[in-house]
N, C-alpha and C positions, 0 to 999 in steps of 0.2 A: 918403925924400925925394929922395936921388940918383936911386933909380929912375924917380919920377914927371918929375923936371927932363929925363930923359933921355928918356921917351916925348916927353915934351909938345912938345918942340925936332923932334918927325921929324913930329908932326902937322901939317897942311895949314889955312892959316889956316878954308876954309870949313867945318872940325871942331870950330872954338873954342865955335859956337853946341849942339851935340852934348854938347860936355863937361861945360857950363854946365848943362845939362838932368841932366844925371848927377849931377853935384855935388849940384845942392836936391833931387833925389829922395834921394838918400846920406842926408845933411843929415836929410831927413822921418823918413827910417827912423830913425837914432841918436838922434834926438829924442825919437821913441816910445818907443823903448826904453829910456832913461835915465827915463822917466816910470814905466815899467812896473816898472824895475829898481826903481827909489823904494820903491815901492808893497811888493815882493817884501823890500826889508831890512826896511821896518816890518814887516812879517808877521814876519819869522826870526825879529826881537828879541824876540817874545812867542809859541815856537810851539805853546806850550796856549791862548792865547788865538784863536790865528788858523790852528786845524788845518785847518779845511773850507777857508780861503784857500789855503793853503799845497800843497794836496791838487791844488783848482782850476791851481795856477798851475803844477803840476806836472805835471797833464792837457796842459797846452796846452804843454808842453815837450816829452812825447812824440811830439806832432804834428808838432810844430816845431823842425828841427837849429835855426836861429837864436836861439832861445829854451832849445833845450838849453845852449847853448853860455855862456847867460847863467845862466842855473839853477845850474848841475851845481857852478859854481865857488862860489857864493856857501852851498850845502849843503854842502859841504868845509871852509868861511871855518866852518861852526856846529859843523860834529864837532871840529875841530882847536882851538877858542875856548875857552875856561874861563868858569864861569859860568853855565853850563847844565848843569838836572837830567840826569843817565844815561837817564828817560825821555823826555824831550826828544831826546837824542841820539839814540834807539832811531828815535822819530819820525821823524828827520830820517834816518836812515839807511834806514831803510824806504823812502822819496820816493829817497834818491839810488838804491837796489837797481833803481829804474824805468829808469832815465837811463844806469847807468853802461856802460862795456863799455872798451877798450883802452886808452885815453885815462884813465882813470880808476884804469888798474894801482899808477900811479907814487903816488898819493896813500893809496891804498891802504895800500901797503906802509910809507910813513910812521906811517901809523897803528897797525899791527902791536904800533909799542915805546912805545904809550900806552896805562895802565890804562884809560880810559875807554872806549878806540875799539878797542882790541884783536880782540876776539871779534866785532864789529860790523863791522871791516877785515875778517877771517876768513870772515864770511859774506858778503863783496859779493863778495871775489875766487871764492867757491864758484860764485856765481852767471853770473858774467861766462864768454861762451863762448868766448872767444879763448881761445888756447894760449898766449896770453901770463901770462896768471891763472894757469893750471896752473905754469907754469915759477917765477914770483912765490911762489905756495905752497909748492914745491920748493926754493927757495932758501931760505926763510925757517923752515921745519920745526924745524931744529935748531940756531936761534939764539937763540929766542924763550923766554917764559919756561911753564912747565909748562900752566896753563889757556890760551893764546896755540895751544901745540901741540898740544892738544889739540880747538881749534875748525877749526885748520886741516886736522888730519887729519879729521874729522869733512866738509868742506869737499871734503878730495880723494875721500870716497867719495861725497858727491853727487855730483861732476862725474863721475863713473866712467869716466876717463880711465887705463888700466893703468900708462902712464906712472910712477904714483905706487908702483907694487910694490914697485922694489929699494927704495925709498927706506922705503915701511911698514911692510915687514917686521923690520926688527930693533927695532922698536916692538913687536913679539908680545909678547915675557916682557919689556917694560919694570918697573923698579922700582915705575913707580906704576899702579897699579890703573886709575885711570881713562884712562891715555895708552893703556894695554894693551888694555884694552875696546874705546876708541871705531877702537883700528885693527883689532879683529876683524872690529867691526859694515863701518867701511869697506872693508874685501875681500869682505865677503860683498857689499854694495852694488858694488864695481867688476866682479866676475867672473871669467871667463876660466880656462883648466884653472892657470893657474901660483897662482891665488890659489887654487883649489878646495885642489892640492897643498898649500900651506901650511895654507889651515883645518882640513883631513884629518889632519894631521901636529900640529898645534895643541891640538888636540882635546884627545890624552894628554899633551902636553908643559907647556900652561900651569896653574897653580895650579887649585886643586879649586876657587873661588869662580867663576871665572872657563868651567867646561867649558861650562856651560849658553848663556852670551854665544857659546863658541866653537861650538856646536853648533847653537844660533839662525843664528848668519853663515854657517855650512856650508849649510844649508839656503837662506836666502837666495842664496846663489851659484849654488846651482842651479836656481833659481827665475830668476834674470841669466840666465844662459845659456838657459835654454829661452825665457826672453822676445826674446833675442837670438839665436835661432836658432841656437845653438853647443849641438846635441842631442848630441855626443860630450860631452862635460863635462856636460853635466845629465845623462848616463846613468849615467855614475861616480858624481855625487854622491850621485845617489836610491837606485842599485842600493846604495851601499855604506851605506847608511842601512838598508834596507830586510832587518833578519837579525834573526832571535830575540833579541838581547843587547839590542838598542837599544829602549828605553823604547818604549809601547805610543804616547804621542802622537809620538813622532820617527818612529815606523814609519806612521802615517796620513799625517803629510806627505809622507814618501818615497813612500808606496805612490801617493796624489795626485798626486808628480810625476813617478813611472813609466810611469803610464797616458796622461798628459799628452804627455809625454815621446816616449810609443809611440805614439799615437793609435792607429789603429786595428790594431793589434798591441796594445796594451793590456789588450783582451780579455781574455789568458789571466790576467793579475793580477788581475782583477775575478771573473771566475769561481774561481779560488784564493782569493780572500779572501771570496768569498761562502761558498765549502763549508768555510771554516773555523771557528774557537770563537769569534773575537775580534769584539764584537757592535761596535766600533767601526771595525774597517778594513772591516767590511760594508757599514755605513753610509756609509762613503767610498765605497767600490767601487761601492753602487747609485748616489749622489749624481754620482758621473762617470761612469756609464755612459750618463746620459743625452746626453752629446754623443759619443758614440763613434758613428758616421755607419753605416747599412747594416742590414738585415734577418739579416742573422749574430748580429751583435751580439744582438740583439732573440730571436734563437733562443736563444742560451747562455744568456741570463736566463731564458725559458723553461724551458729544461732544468732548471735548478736551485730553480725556481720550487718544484717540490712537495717537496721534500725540506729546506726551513727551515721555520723558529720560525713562527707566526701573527705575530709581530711586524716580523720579515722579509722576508714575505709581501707583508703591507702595505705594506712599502718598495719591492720588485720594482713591487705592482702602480701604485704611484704613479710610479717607472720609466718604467714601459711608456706608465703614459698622459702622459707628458711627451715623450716619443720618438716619439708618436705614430702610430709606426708598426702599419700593419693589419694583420702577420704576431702583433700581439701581443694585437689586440682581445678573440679567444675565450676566453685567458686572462682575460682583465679581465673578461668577460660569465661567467665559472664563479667566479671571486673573490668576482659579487656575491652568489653564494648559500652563499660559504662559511660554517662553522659561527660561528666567529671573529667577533663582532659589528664591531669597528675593521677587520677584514679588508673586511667587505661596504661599514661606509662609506667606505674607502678607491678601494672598487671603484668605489661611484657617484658620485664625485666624478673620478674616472680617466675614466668612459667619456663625457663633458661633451669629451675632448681628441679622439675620433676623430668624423669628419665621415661616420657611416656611419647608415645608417639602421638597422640590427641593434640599436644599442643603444638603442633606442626602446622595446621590449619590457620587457626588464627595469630599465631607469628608469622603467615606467608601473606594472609589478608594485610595483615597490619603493615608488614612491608611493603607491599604493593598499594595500599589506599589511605593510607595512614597518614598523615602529618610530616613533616620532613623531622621531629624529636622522632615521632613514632617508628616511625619506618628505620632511623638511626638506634633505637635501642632494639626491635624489632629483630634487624641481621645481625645485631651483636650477639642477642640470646639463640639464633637460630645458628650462629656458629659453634657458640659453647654448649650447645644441647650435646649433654652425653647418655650411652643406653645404644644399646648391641640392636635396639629394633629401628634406631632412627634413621639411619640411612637406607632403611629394606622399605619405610614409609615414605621418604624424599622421593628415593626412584620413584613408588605409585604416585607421587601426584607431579608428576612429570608429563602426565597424562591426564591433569585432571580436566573437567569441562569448565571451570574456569580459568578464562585466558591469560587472566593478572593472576592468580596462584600458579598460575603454570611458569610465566611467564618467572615469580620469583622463586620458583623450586629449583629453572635451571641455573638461573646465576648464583642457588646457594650449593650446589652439585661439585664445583671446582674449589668453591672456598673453605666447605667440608672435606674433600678430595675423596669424594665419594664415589670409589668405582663400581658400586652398585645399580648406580643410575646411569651407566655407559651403555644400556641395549633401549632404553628409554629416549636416549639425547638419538642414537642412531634412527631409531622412528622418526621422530622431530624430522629429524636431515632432511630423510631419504620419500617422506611422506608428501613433503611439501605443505610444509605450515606457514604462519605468517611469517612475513621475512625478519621482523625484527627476533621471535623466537626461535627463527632454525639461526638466527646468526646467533645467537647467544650460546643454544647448541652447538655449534661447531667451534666458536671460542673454549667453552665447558669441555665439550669430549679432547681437544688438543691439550688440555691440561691432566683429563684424569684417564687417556685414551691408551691405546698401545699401538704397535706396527700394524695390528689385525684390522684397526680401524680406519688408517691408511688411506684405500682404495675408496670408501664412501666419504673421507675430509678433501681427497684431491678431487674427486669427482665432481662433488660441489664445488670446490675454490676453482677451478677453474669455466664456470657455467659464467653467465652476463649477467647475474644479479647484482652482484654487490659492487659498492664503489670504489675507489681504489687504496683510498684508506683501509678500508672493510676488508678488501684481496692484501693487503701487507699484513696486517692481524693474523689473518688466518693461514698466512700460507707461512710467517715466522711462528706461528703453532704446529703449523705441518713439520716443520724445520725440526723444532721444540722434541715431538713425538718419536721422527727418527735419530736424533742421535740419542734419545734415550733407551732406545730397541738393540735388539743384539747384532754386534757387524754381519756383515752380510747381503747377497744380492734381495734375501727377503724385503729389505727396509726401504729399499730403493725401486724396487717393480713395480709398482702404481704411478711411480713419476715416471718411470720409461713407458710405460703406457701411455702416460697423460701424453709426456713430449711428442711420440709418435701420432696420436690423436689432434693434436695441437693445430687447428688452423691457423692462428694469428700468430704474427710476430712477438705481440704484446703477450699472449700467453706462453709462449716457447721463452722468451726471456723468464719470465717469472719461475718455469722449472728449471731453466737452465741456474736460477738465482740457487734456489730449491736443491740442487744438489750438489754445486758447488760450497755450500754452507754443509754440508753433509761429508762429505769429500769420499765417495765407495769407489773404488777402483772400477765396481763391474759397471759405473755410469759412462765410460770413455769410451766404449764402442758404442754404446747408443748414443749420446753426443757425434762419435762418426760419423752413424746412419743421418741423423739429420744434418751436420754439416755438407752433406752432398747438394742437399735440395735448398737450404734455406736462403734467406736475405741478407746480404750483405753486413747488417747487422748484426745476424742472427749470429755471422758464421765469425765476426771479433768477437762478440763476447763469447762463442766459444773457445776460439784461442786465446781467449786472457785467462778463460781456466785451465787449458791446459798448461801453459806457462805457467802458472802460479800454483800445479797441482804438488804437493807432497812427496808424489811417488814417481820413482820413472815410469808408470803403466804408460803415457800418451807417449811416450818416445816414438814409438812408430809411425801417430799421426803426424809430430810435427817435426819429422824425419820427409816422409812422403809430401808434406805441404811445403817443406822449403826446398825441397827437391823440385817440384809439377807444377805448383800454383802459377798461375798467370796473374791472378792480380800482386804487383810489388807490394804492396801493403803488408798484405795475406801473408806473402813469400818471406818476408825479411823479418815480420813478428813471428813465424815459423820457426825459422834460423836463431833468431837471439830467443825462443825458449829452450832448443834442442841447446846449445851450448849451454846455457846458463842451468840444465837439467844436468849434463854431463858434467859441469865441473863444479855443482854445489848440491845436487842432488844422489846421485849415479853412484854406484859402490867402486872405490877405483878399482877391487880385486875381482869383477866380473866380467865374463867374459864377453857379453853385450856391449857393454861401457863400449870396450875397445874397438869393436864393429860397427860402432856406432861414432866414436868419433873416427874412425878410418871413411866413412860415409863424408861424415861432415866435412873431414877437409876433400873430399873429393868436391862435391858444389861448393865449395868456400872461391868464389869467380869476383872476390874482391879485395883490396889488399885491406880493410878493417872488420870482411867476413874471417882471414886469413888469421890476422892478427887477433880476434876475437878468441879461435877456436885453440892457440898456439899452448895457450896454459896446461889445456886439457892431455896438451902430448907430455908434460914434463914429469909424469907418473906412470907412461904404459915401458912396455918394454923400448928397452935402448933399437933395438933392429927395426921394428916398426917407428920408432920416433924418427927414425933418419929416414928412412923413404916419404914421409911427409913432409919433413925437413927439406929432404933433397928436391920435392916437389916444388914446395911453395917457394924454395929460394929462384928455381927454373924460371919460374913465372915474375916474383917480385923480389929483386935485391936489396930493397929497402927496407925486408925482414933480415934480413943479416944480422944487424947489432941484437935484436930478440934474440934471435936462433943460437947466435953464438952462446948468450948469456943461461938459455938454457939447456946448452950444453955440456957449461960448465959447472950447473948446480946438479 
């Protein structure tokens, strides 16, 4: 208050109006805040009730120093209070672990020498990065009571500040079991050569229950150090781990973190542990060899490659194809023909990693002659092969002189969608190869083909080769190709060819199938042209597609056929498409429409032809609806209640 008396006296009266503005904005904020504060103790007093609130309001405090500030105290006001569950408090400790840091030491440390909050104080100050927390933990180490000291050592090895050594060390050969443990595990977490020295020294000195804990944190520590760059002390630790005496898994981690350790000096321990008995530090040694960087490296596995187990083999060659390196590929392309069955599918699933075209070859053999595994990992790797030259090498052996590589080039052509091999499959077609490989080619080119290819897919599908499963395939490929093609009479001229060409019934259906599945406008005159000559047949399912066509284009054939036709059939499926064209298809604002239905009721020469077409008048103009009106009633009076009804709407 002195302070404020003592500005406010040197301010200049035209300031007063300035201060006043400060004061109610002050005033707004505190206000809110005391609203918000409200809201935040009902939440504390229930915090199983009101976890997601509490969570919320502890969101917007990390955001917010203002709101930390108001938080942080009233989460201390709940650890420190009596009356709340231990899970409760974990709760609440958790939300303060978000918020806390330097400011939050002093509370901390109070908490220390209370059963409740003990272990719970223990892990904030672990948490908190200020050197002020470490120093907090160091004072308070050897005052506290045994589980107290034991969270807080536990605490100094997360924060992995060395700071903590003199003080953890004589925790080594503590009386109690667990104070002793958890200061092993934390040296091995802090690092650094002075804790390597103790663990090293530990090792033989503390109780037999206890070597394994001390032998775990030795390894940890040197795992510290190499993640921290302190490569002299992770050499000591692994090197001095890594001798005949020490247990067969203490020697895989060491050996793990020699090569590590070494990178690309490493080498020589992976080639040492590959030429040696022990099928597990083999298995490490290939397992890290893959990141050891360089065409060397890639040689040394090589070398040693023919002189191990089939089962090792396998492991090199899975190696090489992860290293990906090309100095190792001819190995991996001779692996796939090794005697060793898990040898070979190790190979083909390896050669899927170089981007080379070489190994197109024997992934097409192995698909084709392989094993039903081989031949299945075989097209897996021969799909995922990536590399800008692989599909310019598929097309070449599309042509190869062998008939099973050939045979498996084309059917990996579509599954790559490779359109480089489209002038390839075209030879196949049009060459006359064996039937099983030009049908596999024409399956293939209808997947990766275009309209341009058209002419030589229908040309074929319609020849007496194949059977008639074989003609549905290919000609729902044909289908497939043009409506993927740009609209147009382009897409559809090779089937108006075929239809014209067409002797048989059975082939004339099949393009009549073929373009109706297409739906081009410019196919209903040629449809026309064969409805003149065809079969009885031929000439319904022609008129089921015009009936059922999208556009009005047929209007004028099935205008003409319900008009002329002699057969009844023909005639009256004619009549119910023009209607059913005119009054669900047909624009009613066109001038056709209307010439069209003035047609229809002229042969409408029955009273349910009559009554059919009646709909179609109740949208043209009024003066034409009456001369047809007036017609059909001439003829049949029993339109009357219709006509009337639509004269009234």
């Amino acid at each position: 208050n002195k302070m404020l008396h003592n500005r406010y006296m040197i301010i200049k009266k035209n300031d007063l109006k300035t201060i006043s503005w400060c004061m109610v904005w002050l005033l707004c904020i505190f206000s809110g805040a005391s609203t918000w504060a409200d809201n935040l103790d009902t939440y504390l007093d229930s915090p199983k009730e009101y976890r997601n609130e509490i969570i919320a309001e502890v969101d917007k405090a990390e955001a917010t120093y203002k709101q930390r500030l108001v938080v942080e105290p009233k989460l201390i006001r709940v650890l420190n209070a009596s009356g709340y569950s231990q899970e409760s408090k974990t709760f609440i400790a958790e939300q303060l672990y978000r918020l806390c840091d330097e400011d939050t030491v002093e509370a901390f440390e109070k908490m220390l020498y209370r059963n409740d909050t003990s272990i719970l104080a223990a892990k904030g100050l672990g948490i908190i990065k200020q050197n002020e927390a470490q120093r907090a933990l160091l004072r308070h180490i050897s005052r506290v009571n045994l589980a107290t000291r034991v969270a807080i050592i536990e605490a100094l090895g997360d924060r992995g500040d060395d700071t903590a050594i003199a003080s953890l060390k004589k925790y080594v050969r503590s009386s109690s079991t667990s104070t002793s443990e958890a200061t092993l595990v934390a040296l091995g977490k802090i690092g650094g050569p002075e804790s390597a020295q103790i663990l090293g020294m530990s090792r033989l000195s503390v109780r037999k229950s206890l070597q394994q804990v001390a032998t775990d944190a030795f390894i940890q520590c040197g795992w510290t150090a190499l993640e921290r760059e302190d490569l002299p002390t992770a050499l000591d630790v692994f090197d001095m781990l890594y001798i005949d005496v020490e247990p067969l898994d203490v020697r895989a981690q060491a050996l793990r973190g020699l090569i590590r350790t070494e990178q690309a000096n490493g080498m020589m321990y992976i080639v040492e542990a590959l030429e040696g008995d022990e099928e597990t530090l083999k298995i490490v040694a290939a397992e890290e060899a893959v990141q050891i960087p360089g065409t060397e490296a890639t040689n040394a596995l090589i070398k040693v490659y023919a002189d191990l187990t089939p089962s090792m083999q396998g492991v090199i060659v899975d190696v090489l194809g992860k290293r990906g390196d090309k100095a190792g590929m001819q190995t991996v392309i001779q692996a796939a023909m090794n005697r060793n069955p898990s040898v070979r599918i190790q190979a083909l699933e390896s050669l899927a990693k170089f981007r080379e075209p070489q190994v197109l070859q024997p992934l097409l053999k192995a698909s084709a002659q392989g094993s039903e595994e081989e031949k299945k990992v075989a097209r897996a790797s021969l799909a995922s092969l990536q590399g800008d030259d692989i599909n310019h090498s598929l097309a070449k052996m599309l042509l190869d002189n062998d008939n099973a590589v050939r045979f498996e080039a084309v059917k990996m052509v579509p599954i790559r969608k490779a359109s480089e091999g489209i002038a390839g499959l075209v030879r196949i077609i049009t060459r006359g190869d064996l039937p099983a490989i030009q049908y596999e080619a024409l399956k293939a080119l209808c997947i990766v083909g275009t309209h341009e290819q058209l002419p030589i897919l229908i040309e074929a599908w319609v020849g007496d080769t194949w059977t008639e499963d074989q003609r549905t395939v290919i000609g729902d490929g044909i289908i497939a190709v043009a409506k993927r093609s740009p609209e147009g009479g382009a897409r559809v001229e090779a089937l108006h060819n075929a239809l014209r060409g067409s002797a048989t019934p059975d082939a004339q259906l099949a393009v009549l199938h073929a373009l109706n599945q297409i739906k081009e406008d410019q196919s209903i005159a040629a449809m026309d042209t064969l409805f003149k000559k065809a079969t009885p047949e031929v000439q319904i399912a022609i008129m089921e597609i015009w009936v059922g066509w999208p556009t009005v284009q047929p209007l004028p054939q099935l205008e003409k056929q319900a008009r002329t036709q002699d057969d009844v059939t023909l005639r009256d499926m004619a009549y119910d498409g023009l209607v059913h064209m005119l009054i669900e298809v047909a624009d009613s604002e066109s001038v056709d429409r209307l010439k069209y239905i003035q047609k229809t009721a002229k042969i409408a020469n029955t009273s349910d032809k009559r009554k059919a077409i009646l709909p179609a008048t109740a949208d043209i103009p009024r003066e034409d609806a009456e001369k047809i009106w007036a017609r059909f009633l001439k003829s049949d009076e029993s339109l009357s209640e219709d006509i009337d009804k639509l004269k009234a709407e």
